[in-house]
C-alpha positions, 0 to 999 in steps of 0.5 A: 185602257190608259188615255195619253196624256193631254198636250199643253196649252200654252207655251212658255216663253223664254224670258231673256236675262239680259236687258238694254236700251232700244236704239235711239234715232240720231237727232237730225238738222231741221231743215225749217220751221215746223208746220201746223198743217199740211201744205196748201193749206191756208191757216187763217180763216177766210171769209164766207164767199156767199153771202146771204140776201139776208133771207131766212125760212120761217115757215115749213110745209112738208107734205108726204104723198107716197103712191096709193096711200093716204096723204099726210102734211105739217104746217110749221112756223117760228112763231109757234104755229103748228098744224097737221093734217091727215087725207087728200081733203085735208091736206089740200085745206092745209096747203091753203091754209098755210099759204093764208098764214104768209099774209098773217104771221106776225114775224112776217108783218111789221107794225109799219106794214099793217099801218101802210095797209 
């Protein structure tokens, strides 16, 4: 038994000898300078409407409570304080803690503030 012969893969295709230019597009007129961005919308930067009180965090406490599971807390400030504490106990010595740490921070207390007190 002879088998058939197998089909191409591939296909070739013609190549046309004759080679030109795509059309160009007519230039047009311009009808006005051109833009930057879309209309409407302002080029110069604007002011910030809502300005700040000149506040800013310095202390993070974040405590993780999930439902039937043991409570975790961090107790985090820009002045290098760092802490962390595992089980309800702990946890709510932490908060107290951190609470405690507001009167004592030094980025909190200026020099005229301790002497005032």
């Amino acid at each position: 038994m002879s088998t058939p012969p197998r089909p191409r893969l591939k296909s070739i295709t013609h190549t046309p000898s004759n080679r030109h230019d795509a059309e160009q597009p007519m230039p047009q007129a311009a009808l006005g300078d051109p833009k930057g961005v879309a209309e409407g919308v302002p080029t110069a930067v604007l002011p910030d409407p809502r300005r700040g009180d000149g506040r800013y965090p310095i202390a993070w406490l974040s405590i993780t409570a999930p439902r039937s599971a043991v409570p975790t807390a961090t107790s985090k400030c820009l002045c290098g304080r760092d802490r962390s504490a595992v089980g309800k106990a702990r946890v709510l010595a932490l908060i107290d803690d951190h609470t405690a740490h507001r009167d004592t921070c030094p980025l909190r207390t200026t020099p005229e503030g301790r002497a005032a007190a």
